[in-house]
N, C-alpha and C positions, 0 to 999 in steps of 0.2 A: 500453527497451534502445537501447542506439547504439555505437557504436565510434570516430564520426569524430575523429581529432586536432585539437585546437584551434588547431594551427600549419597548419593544411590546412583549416581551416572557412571558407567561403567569405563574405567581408565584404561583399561588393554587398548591394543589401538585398534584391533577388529570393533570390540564393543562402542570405542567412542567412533567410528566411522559410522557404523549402525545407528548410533545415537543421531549421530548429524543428518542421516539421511531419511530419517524419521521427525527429525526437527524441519527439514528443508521439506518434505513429504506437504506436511502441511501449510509450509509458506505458498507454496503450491494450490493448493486449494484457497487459502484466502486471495490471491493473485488474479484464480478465475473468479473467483466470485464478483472481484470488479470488475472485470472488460466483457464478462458472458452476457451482460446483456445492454454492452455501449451502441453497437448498433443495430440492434432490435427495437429500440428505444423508440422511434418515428411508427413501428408497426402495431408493440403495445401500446400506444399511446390510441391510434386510429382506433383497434380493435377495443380497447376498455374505454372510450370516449374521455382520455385526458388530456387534457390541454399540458403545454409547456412545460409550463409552472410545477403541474403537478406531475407530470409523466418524467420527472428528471428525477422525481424521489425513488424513482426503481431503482436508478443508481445507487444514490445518494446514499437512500435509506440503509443499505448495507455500513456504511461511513458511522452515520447516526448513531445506528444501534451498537456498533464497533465503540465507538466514542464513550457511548452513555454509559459502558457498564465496565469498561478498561480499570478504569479507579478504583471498583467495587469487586472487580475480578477475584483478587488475592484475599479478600476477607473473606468470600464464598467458599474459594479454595480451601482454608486455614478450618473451616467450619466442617467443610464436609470431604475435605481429603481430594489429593489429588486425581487419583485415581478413578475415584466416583464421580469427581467432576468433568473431566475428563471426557468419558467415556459416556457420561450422562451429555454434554454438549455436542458432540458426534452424532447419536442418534436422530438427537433433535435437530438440527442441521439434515439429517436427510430428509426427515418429516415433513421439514419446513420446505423444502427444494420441494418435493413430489407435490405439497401444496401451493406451492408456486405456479409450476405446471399447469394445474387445476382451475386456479381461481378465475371466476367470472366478473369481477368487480374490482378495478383501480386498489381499492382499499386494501382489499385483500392482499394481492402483488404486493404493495408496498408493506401491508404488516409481516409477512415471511420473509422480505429482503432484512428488515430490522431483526426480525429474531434470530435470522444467520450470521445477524453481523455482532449478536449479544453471545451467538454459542462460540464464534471467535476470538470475543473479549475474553471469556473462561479462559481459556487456556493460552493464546500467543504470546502473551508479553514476556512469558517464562524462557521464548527461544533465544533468543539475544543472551539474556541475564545466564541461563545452561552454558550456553556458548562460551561466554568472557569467564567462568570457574573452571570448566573441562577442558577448556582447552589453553594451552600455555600462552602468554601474549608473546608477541613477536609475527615471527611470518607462520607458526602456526595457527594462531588464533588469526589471522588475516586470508590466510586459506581459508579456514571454515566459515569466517563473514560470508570469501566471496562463495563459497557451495553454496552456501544459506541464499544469498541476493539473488545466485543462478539461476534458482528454482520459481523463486518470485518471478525472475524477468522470464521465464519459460512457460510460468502459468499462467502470466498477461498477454504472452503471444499464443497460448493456444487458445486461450476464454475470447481474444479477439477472434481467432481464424474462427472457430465454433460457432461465434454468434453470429459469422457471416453468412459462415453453411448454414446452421439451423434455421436463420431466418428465413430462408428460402424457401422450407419444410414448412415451418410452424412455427412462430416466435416462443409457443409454449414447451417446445424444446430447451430451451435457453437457460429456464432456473432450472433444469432436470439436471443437465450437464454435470455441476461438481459432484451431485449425488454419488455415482459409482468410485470417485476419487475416496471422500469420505467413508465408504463402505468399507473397502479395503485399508483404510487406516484403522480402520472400529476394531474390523477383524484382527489386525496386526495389532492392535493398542490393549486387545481383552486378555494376549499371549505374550505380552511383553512388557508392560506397563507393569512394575512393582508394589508390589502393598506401601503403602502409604507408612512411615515411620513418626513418630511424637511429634503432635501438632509443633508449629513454629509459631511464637510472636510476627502479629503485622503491624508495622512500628504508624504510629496515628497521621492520617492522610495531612494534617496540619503542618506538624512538624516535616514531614516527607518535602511539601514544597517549599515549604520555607528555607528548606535546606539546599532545595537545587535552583532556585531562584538568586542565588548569591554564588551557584557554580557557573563562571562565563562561557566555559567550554560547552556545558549541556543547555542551558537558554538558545547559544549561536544554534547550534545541531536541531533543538525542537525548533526553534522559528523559520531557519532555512527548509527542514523537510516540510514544513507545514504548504510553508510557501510553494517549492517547487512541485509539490505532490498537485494544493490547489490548481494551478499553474497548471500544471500537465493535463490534468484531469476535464479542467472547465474549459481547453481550448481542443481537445479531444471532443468533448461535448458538443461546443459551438459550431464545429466542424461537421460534425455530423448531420446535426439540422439543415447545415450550407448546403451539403452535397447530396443531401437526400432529397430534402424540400425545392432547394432553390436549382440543382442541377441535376435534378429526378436519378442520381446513381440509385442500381441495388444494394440493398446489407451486405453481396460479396465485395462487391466492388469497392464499396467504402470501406470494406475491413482490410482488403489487399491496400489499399490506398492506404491507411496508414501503419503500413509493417515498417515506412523507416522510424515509427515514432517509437518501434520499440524492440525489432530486431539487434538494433546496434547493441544493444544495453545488453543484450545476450549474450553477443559474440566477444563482449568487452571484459564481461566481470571475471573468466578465467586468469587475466591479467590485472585486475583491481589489488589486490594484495601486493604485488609490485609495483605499483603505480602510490600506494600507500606510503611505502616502504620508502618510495625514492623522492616523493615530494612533501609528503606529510599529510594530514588531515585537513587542515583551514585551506591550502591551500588551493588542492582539489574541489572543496565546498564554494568558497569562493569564485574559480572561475566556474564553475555547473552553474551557481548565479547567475553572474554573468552571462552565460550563454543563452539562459532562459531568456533573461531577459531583453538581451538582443534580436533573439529569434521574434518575441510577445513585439517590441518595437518597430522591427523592419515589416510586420505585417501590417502594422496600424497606421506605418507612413505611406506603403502602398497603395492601403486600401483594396476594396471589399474584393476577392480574389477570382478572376477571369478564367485563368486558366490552373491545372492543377502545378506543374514543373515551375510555373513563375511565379504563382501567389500562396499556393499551399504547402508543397514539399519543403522551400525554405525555411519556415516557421516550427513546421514539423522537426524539421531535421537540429534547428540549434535546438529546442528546446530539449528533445530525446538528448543531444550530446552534453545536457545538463546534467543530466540522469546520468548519462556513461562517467561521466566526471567525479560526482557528487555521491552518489545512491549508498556505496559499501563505505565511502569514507564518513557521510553520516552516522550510520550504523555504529561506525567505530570511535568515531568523535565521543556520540551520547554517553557511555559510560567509562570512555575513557580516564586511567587513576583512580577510577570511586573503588574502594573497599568490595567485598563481595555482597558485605550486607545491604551497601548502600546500591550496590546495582540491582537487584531485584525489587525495589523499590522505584527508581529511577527509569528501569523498562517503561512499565504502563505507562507513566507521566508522557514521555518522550512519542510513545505509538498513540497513548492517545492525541499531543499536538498532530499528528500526520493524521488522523483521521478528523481532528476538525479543517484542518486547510481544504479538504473535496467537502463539508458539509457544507462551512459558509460560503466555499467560490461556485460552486456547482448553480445553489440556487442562484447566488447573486446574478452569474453571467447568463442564465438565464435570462430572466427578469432584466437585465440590461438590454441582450442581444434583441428582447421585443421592443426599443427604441432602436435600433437601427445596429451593422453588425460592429462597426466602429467602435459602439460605443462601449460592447462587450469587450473590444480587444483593449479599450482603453483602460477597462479594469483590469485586464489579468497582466498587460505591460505595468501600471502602479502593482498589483500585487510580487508581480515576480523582481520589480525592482527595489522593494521593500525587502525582500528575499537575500539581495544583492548587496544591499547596503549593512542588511543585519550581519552578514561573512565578512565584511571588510574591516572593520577597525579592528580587532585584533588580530587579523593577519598582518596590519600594518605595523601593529607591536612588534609582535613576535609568531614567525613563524610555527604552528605545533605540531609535532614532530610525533607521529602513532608508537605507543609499545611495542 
């Protein structure tokens, strides 16, 4: 999440490192907010009496609420300033956590997941769009993608490790977690965040798509991350049920179980800017397709998984090195060549496809995997392969080569 204007972003290089780490600050917090409560997920479910179906919306809901108001983001901003918006989504976001904590009823849980995920819409799309104006393209602006990605893959491995521990405690731990992250961003956002300069035009959400639905490079980018994101997310899920339900692990145990799905992607993105640099964009995207979908494949020709090293960890591991592959060159793909005007427009569009690929796969592979677990893998192999195919024809053109 971030607010700052990129006519008020500070260019010294102290100031723009500060900037980026305030920008990365809160990729961070949105990061935990989806893995803090993947597997808690079996215990709130028991504890609030929800079934499947609906105990996935704990997840999800955060996705949802992220999705629904992404588009609507920048007109709020433009109405009420960044600043105030800002700093008014941050509070509520804590509010919404400590009632998280709280709630005695399904419903509830899942209405505070959505509203966290609407105080993230406020502000994130603007970090990307900050990023490609402040900072130069080339391998600087490929460094500060990969800071930016860093923090995300760092906030998904700790909201996973958290939810292993907390579960332990109390699953009502779980939504508390990013609270304290968010505090101390509020506090640093009240002393540093700038007054807000002459509202700016937001050019009519019509014309906005119309425009990027005829750019090939950012349709590739939105449909790959939708897909890989679903993909990651609804076999993560599926998994978790498996191993909790079907092979009685604890919440730690499943959470250390799946650290290759997301440590790598940590260890990796220090090097993503060179990796950029030397293969291009499509390229990269392309094969993290690819790998998803070979990983979503060889589990479903297997079949339903025995042991962890032979039926789980394989699955895990291509699809994470989809991510290692893919993750910061999408990033960089989406607004790659657009104008500056045109990328702050283009953000939202782009995050919100990434948040519907976890809305529509989460439920669906739910709602499948209660046919048998096949049948759920059978979807997210189609989904990730559709993923696959979306990266490939115009890598076959022509290879595209990052600023």
């Amino acid at each position: 999440m971030t607010t700052l204007s990129s006519r008020r972003a500070p260019r010294a290089g102290s100031g723009r490192r500060a900037l980026l780490f305030v920008l990365a600050g809160n990729m961070l917090i949105d990061a935990l907010e989806v893995s803090v409560v993947l597997v808690a997920l079996p215990a709130m479910g028991r504890d609030l009496g929800l079934s499947a179906v609906a105990g996935q919306w704990a997840m999800s809901g955060f996705a949802a609420g992220f999705a629904a108001l992404l588009l609507v983001g920048p007109r709020l901003v433009a109405r009420w300033g960044r600043r105030r918006v800002y700093l008014a989504a941050l509070a509520v976001f804590i509010a919404a956590s400590v009632a998280g904590g709280l709630a005695d009823q399904g419903a509830v849980l899942i209405a505070t997941r959505v509203v966290k995920g609407m105080c993230a819409a406020l502000t994130a799309p603007t970090g990307l769009g900050i990023i490609s104006t402040t900072f130069r393209p080339g391998p600087e602006q490929r460094r500060a993608v990969s800071v930016y990605s860093l923090f995300g893959a760092a906030g998904f491995t700790t909201g996973l490790l958290a939810s292993g521990a907390l579960t332990t405690l109390s699953w009502r731990w779980n939504p508390v977690f990013p609270a304290p992250f968010a505090l101390l961003l509020l506090i640093v956002g009240v002393r540093l965040i700038p007054r807000d300069p002459a509202p700016t035009a937001v050019p009519p959400l019509r014309a906005t798509l119309a425009r990027l639905v005829r750019n090939g490079p950012f349709v590739r980018s939105a449909v790959c991350a939708a897909t890989l994101n679903g993909t990651y997310l609804g076999l993560l899920l599926l998994l978790t049920h498996r191993l909790h339900d079907q092979w009685g692990w604890s919440s730690w145990r499943t959470a250390l179980a799946f650290l290759p799905a997301c440590v790598p992607l940590a260890l990796a993105l220090p090097f993503a800017g060179r990796m950029v640099g030397r293969f291009g964009t499509e390229r990269l995207i392309a094969a993290g397709g690819c790998a998803a979908a070979a990983g979503c494949a060889t589990a479903l020709l297997t079949g339903p998984p025995e042991a962890y090293v032979t039926g789980v960890l394989p699955a895990l591991v291509c699809v994470e090195a989809g991510f290692v592959l893919a993750f910061a060159a999408l990033n960089l793909q989406a607004t790659a060549g657009m104008s500056a005007e045109h990328r702050g427009a283009a953000v939202p569009v782009y995050q919100t496809a990434v948040q519907l690929g976890a809305v529509l796969a989460l439920p669906a592979v739910t709602v499948t995997a209660a046919g048998g677990y096949r049948r759920a893998l059978l979807l997210l192999t189609a989904l990730s392969t559709a993923g696959a195919l979306a990266a490939g024809p115009s890598r076959l053109r022509k290879a595209h080569r990052a600023p």
